[in-house]
N, C-alpha and C positions, 0 to 999 in steps of 0.2 A: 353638361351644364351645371349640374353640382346639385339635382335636385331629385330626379328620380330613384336612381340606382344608390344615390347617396342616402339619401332621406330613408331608402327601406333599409340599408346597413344598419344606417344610427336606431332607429327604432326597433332592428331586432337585439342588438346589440343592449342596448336599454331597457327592452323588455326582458333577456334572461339575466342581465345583473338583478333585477326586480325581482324574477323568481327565484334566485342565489338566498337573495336576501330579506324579501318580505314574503315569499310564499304566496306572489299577490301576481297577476294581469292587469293591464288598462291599456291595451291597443290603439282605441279611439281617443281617450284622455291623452295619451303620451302626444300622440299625431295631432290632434287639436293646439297642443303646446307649442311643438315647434314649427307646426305651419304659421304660429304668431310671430316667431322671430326669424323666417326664411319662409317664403312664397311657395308656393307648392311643390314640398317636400313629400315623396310618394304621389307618381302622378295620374296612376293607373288603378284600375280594378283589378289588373293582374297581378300587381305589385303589392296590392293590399291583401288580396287572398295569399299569396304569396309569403307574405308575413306570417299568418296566423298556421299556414303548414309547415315552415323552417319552425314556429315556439312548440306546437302540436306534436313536431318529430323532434324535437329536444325532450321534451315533459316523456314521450313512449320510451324514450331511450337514449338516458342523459350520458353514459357513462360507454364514450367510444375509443379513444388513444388508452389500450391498456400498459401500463408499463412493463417493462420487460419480463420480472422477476414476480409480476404477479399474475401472468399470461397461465402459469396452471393450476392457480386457486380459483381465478377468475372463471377458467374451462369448468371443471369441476361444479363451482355450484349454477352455472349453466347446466350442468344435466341434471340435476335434482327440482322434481317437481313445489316448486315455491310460489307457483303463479295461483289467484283464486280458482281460476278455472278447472285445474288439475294439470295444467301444461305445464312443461320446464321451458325455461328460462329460453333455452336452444329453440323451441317451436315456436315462442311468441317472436322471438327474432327475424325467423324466418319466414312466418306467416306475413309479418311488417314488411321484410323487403321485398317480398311477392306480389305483392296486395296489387300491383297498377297492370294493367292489362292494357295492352297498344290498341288503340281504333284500327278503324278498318281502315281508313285513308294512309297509316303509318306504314303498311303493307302494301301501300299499291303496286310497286313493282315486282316484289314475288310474286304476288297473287296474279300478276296478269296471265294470258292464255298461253304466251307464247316463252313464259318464264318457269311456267310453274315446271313444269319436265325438268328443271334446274335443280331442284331442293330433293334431298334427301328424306327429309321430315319434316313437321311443322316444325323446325326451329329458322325464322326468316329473320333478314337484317329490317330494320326501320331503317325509313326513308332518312331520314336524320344525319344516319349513322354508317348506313351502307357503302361501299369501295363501290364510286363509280369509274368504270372502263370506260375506253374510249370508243363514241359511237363509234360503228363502220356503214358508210352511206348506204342505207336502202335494206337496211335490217333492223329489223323492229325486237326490238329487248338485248340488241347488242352491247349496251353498258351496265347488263347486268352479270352480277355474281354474287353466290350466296355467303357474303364475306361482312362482316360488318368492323368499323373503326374502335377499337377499345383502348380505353387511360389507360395509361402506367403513371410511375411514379416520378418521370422526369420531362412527359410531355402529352400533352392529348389525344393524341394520333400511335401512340407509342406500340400499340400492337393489331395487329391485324387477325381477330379469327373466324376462321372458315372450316369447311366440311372435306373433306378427302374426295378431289375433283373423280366426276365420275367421265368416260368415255367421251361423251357430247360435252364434257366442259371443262377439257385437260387445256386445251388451247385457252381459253380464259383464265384458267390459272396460272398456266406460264404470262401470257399477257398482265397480269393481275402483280405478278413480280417485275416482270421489265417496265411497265410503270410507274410504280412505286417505288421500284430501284431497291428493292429487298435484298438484303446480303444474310437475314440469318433467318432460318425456319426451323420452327421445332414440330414434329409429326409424332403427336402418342395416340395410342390405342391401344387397349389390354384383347382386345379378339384379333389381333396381327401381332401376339408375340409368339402362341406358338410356332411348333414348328410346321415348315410347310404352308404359314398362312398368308404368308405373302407374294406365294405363289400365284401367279398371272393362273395356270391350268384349274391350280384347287378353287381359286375364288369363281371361275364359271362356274365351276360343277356346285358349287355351293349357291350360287345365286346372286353373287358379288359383283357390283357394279364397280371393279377398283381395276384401272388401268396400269400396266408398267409406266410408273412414270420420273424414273431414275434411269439413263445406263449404268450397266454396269463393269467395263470397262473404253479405256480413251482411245479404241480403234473403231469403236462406235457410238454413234448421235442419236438420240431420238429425235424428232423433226415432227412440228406442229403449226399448221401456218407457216407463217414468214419466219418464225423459230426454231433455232435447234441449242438441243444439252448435251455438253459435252461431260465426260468424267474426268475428273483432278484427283485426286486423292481421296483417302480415308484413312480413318483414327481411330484405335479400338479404344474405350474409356472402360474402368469398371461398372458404370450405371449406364451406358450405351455405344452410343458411337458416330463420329461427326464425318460426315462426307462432303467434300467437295467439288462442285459444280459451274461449270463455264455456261451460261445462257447469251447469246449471240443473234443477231437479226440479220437477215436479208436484207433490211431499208435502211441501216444506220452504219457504222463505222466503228462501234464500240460492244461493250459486252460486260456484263454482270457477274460476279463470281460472288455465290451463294454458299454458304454452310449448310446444311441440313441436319437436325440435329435428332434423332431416334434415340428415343427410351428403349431398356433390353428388356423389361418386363412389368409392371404395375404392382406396388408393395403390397401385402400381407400382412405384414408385422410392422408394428413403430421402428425394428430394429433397420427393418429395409428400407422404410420409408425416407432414410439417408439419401436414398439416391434422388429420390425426384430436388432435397434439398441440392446435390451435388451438379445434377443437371442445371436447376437454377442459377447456381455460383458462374459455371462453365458460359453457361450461357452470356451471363451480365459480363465475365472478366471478357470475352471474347470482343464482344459487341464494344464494347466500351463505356466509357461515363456517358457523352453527349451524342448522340450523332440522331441526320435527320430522316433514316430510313426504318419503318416500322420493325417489329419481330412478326412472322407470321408463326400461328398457333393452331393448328389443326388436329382434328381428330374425325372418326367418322360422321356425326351430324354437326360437326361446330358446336358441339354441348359441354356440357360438363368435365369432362378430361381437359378439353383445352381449356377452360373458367379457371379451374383448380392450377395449372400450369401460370395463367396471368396471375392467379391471386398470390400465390408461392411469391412469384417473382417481384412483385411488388410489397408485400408483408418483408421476406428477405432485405429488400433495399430500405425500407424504414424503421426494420430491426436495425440495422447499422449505422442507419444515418441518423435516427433520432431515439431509439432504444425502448421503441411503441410498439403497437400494432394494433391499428384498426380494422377487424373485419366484416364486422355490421355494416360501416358502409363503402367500402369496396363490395361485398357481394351485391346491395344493394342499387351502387351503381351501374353493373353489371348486369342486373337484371334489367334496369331500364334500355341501356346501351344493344342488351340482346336478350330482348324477351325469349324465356325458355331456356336458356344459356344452363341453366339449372333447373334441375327437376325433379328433386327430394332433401328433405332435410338436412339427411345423412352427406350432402356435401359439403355442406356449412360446419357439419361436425365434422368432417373429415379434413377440412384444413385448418381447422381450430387445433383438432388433436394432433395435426403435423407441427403446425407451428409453438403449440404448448410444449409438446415432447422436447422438440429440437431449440429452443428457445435457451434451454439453460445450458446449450454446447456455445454458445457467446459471452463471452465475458464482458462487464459492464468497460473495464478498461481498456480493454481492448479494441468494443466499440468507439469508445472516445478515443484513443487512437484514430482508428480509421477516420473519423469526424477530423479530427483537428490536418491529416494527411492529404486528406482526398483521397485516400487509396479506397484498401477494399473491393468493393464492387463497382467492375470498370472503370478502376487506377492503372491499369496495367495499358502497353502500347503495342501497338501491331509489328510485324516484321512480314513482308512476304517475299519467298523464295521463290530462285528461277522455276523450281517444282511446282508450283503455285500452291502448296503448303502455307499454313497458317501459322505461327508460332506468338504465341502472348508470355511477354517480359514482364513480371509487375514489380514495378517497381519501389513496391512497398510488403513486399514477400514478407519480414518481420509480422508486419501488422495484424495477417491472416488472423481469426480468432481462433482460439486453440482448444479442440474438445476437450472437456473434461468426462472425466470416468463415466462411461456410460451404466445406466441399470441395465438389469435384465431386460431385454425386448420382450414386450406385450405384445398378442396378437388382437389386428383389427376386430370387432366384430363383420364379418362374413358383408360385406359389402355389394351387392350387384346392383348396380345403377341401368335401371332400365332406360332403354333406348328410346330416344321418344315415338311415341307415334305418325306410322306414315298418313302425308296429307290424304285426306278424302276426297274421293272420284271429285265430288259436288262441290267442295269448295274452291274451285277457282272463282273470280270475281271478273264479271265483265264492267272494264271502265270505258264510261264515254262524258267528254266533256263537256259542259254547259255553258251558254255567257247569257244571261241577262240583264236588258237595260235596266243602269243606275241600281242595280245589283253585284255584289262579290262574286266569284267564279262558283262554281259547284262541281264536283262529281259524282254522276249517277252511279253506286252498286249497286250490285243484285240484289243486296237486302236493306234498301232504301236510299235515302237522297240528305247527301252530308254537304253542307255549305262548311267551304275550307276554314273563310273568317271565323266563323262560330265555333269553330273547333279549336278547344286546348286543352294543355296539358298540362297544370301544376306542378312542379316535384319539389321535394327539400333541396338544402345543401348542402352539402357535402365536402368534404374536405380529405383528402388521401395526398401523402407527401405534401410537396412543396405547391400544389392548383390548388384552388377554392373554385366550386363549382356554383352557379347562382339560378337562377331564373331562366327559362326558354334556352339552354345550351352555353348560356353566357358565363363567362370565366375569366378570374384574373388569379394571376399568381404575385406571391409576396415571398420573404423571406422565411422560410422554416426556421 
């Protein structure tokens, strides 16, 4: 209608030229203005608070698209303590993108009784946000899994991550792909690179809830439900290795062929940390520019390993395509997307310092290159063999950006990212629902009675790649 969603553009939009230029607000004065020459412009209370958190989180943290070449001065005085408090720059960041905590209602379906045995940890999808399965008649929590939907940089839905299916919920993962019609999966974790640790026998003896859930050669199937996986190939890479996979039904006539894509081991040094960039490359040229089937991203809680993997891979794609990176609010959306997804600082510094490092191996030209080609990242096209081998042709091989002289590799600081905490016996939530007359719905939990209506949740906006992100989930994209 040209007045709500519009009306709150123009006046944020009005309001940070204001602060650009007079170091001044007037919220209500701007809004009094132009509802004199257009009828109710901003039509909401949500829309109006709404305003005053997008100017709130510009004024905390005005300075997000950093440029390429200034990505490691910018890191740098990020770690020196310049804040009044005594914080560096890095903790008030990160404190910021943390700060929102999901209601209890955003949880209801992990939390239920007959889901919770589902979750590895408290890290649970929001309702929002969650991969829902297909009911199966007469089973209660059947459309769940603990997977939730996360942005990338060329679509909403663009990655899918989740926790390393355990025994009771290997079958929902294979389900979980042949739905969504998943063709590329990437599976890191640094406690399954030793050796021996992805052994079926060592992880009992250890206490590991991790199924075989690959074969490992094409005269045998694993078989789950109405599904079975067959083995195609493998591909050894210097940073891991890509295997392929036939997934096939009982009830249908067709069948999915999956990449799976395994890290050989989790960096230590800036020097190593090439490969998770080279994994990312691999990944994108495989996948391609456009296509409408997610990446899935797992690790063992759906934490942090998988985060840093989406955030690589989308920083990557807007290193190239527009010669920025913002990661204040990609991790931030991230966190909203999958509360806990992160769970210390040092992540935030840890793909800062990836991407600082490896930032000055792209040449500015070379970037414009790519930009003016389309090449790049998922320029390249598919070929598949009667082998069912994968091969990618790019066809802008010239373009590739070309490392420059590396320094001496620096070693991380000693990094252990703790695992998050398993759920508590007591916090399952028993839901039952309410209707009363000429009343909104409600649902009763155990630690009180939340009427849905009444219940919101503000956030900023956000902008990564080519979406702009708005109000209550709502999104539109423009031209980068």
């Amino acid at each position: 209608a040209g007045v709500g969603r519009t009306g709150t553009f123009i006046c944020i939009e009005s309001q940070i030229r204001q602060i650009l230029c007079e170091k001044t607000i007037n919220v209500r004065g701007f809004l009094e203005h132009i509802r004199q020459q257009r009828m109710r412009l901003v039509q909401t209370e949500e829309q109006y608070i709404f305003i005053h958190d997008v100017l709130l989180e510009f004024l905390l943290c005005p300075e997000r698209e950093i440029p390429m070449e200034r990505l490691p001065d910018y890191f740098s005085n990020l770690m020196e303590e310049t804040e009044p408090c005594g914080c560096t720059g890095l903790e008030t960041q990160y404190q910021l993108c943390v700060a929102h905590q999901p209601a209890d209602y955003e949880l209801a379906s992990a939390l239920k009784a007959c889901n919770y045995a589902k979750n590895r940890a408290d890290v649970y999808p929001i309702e929002s946000r969650r991969v829902k399965l297909t009911c199966e008649p007469g089973v209660d929590g059947s459309d769940y899994i603990n997977a939730s939907h996360v942005h990338g940089y060329q679509s909403v839905n663009e990655f899918i991550v989740t926790q390393l299916p355990m025994r009771d919920t290997l079958f929902d993962f294979y389900r979980m792909i042949w739905e969504q019609n998943c063709v590329c999966i990437v599976s890191v974790h640094p406690s399954l690179y030793s050796d021996g640790a992805g052994d079926t026998a060592n992880n009992e003896q250890e206490g590991i809830d991790l199924p075989e859930m690959w074969p490992t050669n094409e005269s045998e199937a694993l078989t789950a439900g109405y599904l079975q996986v067959w083995f195609r190939s493998r591909q050894d890479y210097p940073f891991g290795e890509c295997r392929e996979f036939l997934l096939a039904s009982n009830k249908d006539d067709y069948s999915v062929l999956t990449s799976v894509w395994t890290l050989k081991r989790w960096p230590d040094t800036f020097g190593e940390s090439i490969s998770l960039i080279e994994l990312v490359k691999a990944v994108s040229n495989t996948r391609g520019l456009i296509t409408l089937s997610p990446i899935i991203v797992m690790d063992m809680y759906g934490g942090s390993y998988a985060g840093i993997i989406c955030s690589l891979y989308v920083l990557y794609r807007q290193l190239i395509m527009e010669g920025t990176a913002d990661v204040y609010s990609l991790f931030k959306l991230y966190h909203l997307q999958r509360p806990g997804m992160f769970n210390s600082k040092a992540d935030m510094e840890f793909i800062y310092a990836v991407i600082s490092f490896h930032a000055k191996y792209f040449s500015p030209s070379n970037s414009l290159s790519l930009r003016r080609g389309n090449g790049g990242a998922g320029g390249g096209h598919h070929n598949h063999h009667g082998n069912g081998s994968l091969t990618t042709q790019q066809s802008h091989d010239s373009h590739e950006p070309t490392p420059r002289a590396a320094s001496p590799p620096e070693s991380f600081p000693l990094r252990q990212i703790p695992a998050p905490s398993a759920p508590p016996a007591h916090s399952a939530v028993a839901l039952t629902a309410e209707t009363d007359d000429d009343k909104a719905p409600v649902v009763r939990f155990a630690n009180g009675r939340r009427r849905l209506s009444a219940s919101r949740s503000v956030h900023g906006s956000f902008c990564v790649g080519a979406v702009s992100y708005g109000p209550a989930e709502t999104y539109s994209t423009h031209t980068g």
